[in-house]
C-alpha positions as protocol buffer text, in pm:
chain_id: "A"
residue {
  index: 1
  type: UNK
  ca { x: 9440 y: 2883 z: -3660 }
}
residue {
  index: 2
  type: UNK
  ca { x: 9686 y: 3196 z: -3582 }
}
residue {
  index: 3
  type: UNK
  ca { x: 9967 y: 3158 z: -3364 }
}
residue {
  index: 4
  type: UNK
  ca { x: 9924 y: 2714 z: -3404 }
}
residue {
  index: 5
  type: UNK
  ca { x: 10207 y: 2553 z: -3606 }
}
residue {
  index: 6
  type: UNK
  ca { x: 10041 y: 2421 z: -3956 }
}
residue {
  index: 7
  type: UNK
  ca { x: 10135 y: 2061 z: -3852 }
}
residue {
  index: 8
  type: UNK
  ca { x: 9910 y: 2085 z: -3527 }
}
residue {
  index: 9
  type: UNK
  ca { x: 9635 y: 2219 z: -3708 }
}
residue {
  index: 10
  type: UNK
  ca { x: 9626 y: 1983 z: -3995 }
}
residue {
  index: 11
  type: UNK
  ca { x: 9649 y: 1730 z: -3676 }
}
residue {
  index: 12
  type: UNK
  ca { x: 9347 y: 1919 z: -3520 }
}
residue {
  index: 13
  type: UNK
  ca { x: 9128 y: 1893 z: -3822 }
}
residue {
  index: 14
  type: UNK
  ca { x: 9237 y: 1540 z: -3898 }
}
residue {
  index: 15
  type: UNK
  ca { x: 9139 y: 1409 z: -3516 }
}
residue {
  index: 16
  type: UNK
  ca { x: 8785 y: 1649 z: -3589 }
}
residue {
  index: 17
  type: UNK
  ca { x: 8729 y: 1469 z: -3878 }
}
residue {
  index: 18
  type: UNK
  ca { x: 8804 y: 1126 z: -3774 }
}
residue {
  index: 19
  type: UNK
  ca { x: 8609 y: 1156 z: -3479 }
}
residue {
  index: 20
  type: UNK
  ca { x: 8757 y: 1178 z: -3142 }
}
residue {
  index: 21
  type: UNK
  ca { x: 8551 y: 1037 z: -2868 }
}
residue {
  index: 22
  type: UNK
  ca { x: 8659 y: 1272 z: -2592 }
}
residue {
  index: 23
  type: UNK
  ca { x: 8551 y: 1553 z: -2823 }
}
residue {
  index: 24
  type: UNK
  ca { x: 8215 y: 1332 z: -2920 }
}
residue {
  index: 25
  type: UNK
  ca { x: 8180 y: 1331 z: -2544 }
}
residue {
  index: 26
  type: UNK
  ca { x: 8260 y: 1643 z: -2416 }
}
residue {
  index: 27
  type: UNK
  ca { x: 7949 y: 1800 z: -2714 }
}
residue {
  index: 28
  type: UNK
  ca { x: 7738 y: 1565 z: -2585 }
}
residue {
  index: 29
  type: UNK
  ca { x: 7751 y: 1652 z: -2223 }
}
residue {
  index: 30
  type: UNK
  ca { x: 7782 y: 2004 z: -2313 }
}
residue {
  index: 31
  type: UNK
  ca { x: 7397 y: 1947 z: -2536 }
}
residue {
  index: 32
  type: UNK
  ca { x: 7247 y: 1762 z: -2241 }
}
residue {
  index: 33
  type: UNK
  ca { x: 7394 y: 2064 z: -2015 }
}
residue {
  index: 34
  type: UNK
  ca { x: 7216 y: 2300 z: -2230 }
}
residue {
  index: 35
  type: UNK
  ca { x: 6909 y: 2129 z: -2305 }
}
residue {
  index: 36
  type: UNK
  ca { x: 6897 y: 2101 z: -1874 }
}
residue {
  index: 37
  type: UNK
  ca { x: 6917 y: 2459 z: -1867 }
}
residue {
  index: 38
  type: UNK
  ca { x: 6638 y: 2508 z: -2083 }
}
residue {
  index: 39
  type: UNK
  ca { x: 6419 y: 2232 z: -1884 }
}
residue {
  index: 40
  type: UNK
  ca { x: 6533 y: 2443 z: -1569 }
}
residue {
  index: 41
  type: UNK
  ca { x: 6416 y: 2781 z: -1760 }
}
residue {
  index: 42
  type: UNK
  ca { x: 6115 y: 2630 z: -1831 }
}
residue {
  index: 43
  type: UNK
  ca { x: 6000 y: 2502 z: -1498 }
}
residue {
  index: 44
  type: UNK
  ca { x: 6100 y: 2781 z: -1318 }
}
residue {
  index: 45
  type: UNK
  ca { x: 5858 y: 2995 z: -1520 }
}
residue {
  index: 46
  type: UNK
  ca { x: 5566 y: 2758 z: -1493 }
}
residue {
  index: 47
  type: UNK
  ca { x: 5622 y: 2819 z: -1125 }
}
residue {
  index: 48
  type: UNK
  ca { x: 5591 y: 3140 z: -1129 }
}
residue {
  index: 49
  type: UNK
  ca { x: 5339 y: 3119 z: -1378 }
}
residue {
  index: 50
  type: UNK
  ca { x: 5114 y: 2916 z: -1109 }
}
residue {
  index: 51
  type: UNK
  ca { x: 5164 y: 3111 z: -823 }
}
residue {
  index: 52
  type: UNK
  ca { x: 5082 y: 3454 z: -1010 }
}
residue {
  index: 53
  type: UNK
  ca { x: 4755 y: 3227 z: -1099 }
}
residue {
  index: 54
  type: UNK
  ca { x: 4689 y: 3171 z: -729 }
}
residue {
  index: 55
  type: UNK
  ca { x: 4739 y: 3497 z: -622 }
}
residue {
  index: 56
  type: UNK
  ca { x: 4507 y: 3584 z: -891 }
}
residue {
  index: 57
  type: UNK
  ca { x: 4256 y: 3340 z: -755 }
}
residue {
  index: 58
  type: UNK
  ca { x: 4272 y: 3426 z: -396 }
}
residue {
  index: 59
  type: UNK
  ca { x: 4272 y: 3819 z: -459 }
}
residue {
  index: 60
  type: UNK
  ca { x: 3890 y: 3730 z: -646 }
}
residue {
  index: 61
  type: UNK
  ca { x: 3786 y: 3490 z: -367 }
}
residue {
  index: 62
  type: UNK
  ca { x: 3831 y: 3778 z: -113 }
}
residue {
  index: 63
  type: UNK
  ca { x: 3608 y: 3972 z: -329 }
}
residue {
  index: 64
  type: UNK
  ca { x: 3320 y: 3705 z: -259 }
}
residue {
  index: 65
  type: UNK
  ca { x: 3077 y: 3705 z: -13 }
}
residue {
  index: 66
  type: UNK
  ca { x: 3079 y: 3428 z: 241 }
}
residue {
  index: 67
  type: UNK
  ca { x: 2762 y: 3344 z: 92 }
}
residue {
  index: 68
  type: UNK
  ca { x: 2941 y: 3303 z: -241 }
}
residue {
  index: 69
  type: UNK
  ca { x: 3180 y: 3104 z: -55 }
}
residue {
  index: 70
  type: UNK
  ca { x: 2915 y: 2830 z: 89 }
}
residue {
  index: 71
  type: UNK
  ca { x: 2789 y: 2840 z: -291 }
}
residue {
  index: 72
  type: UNK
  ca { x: 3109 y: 2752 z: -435 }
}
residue {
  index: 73
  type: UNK
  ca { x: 3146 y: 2449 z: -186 }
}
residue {
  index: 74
  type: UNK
  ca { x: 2811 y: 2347 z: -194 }
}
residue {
  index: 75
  type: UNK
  ca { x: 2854 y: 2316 z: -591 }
}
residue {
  index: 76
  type: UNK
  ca { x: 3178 y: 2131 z: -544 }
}
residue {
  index: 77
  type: UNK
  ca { x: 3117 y: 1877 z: -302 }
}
residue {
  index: 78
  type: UNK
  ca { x: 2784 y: 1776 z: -569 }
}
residue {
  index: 79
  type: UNK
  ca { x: 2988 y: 1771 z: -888 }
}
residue {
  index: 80
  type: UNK
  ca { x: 3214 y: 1538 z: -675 }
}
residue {
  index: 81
  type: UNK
  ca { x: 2942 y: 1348 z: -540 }
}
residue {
  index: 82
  type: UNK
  ca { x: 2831 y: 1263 z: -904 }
}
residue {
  index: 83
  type: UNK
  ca { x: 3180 y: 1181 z: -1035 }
}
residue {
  index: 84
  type: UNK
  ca { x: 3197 y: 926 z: -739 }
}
residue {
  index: 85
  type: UNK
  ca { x: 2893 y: 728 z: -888 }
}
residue {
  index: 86
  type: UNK
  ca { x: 2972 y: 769 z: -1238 }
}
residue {
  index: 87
  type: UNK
  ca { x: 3163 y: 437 z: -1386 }
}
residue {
  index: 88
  type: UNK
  ca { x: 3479 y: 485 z: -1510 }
}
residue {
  index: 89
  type: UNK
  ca { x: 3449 y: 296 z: -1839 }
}
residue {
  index: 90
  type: UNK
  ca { x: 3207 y: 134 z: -2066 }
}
residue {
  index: 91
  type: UNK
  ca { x: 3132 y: -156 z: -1905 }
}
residue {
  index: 92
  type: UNK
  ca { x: 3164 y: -513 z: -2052 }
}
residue {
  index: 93
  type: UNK
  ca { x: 2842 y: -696 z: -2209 }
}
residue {
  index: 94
  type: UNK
  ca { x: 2789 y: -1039 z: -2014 }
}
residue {
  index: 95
  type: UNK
  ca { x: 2719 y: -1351 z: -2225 }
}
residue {
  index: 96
  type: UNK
  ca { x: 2433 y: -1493 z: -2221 }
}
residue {
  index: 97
  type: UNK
  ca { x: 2305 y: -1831 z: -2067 }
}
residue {
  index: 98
  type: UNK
  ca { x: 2110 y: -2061 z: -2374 }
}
């Protein structure tokens, strides 16, 4: 270390080596700062990421006829109708009465 007496550097690397919890700390916070950014980073593009996928969408849908349109809902509102009546999960065999 230029310019640092010997002394306090052999202190430095001692107090490194040793462990000092401030230090411990103070990388720690500065990690989860970091890996915050990067969460940040990431959800910020998945934002724009969906709403250049909507604009997308509604540029094609303006393309349609309304005819497509009714289509579209018509088909929707059937395929929901169906996964109304369809149980959700394998249902359970009843025992019998001997």
């Amino acid at each position: 270390m230029p310019g640092v007496p010997a002394a306090y550097a052999a202190a430095a690397v001692a107090a490194a080596a040793v462990g000092d919890p401030a230090a411990d700390r103070i990388t720690h916070l500065r990690e989860q700062e970091r890996a915050l950014k990067d969460e940040r980073k990431r959800i910020a593009s998945e934002v724009r990421k969906e709403t250049k996928k909507k604009a997308r969408l509604v540029e094609k849908a303006k393309l349609l006829t309304d005819a497509d349109l009714l289509a579209v809902l018509g088909s929707r509102a059937v395929a929901k109708a169906k996964a109304k009546g369809k149980p959700k999960g394998k249902a359970k065999a009843k025992a019998k009465a001997a």
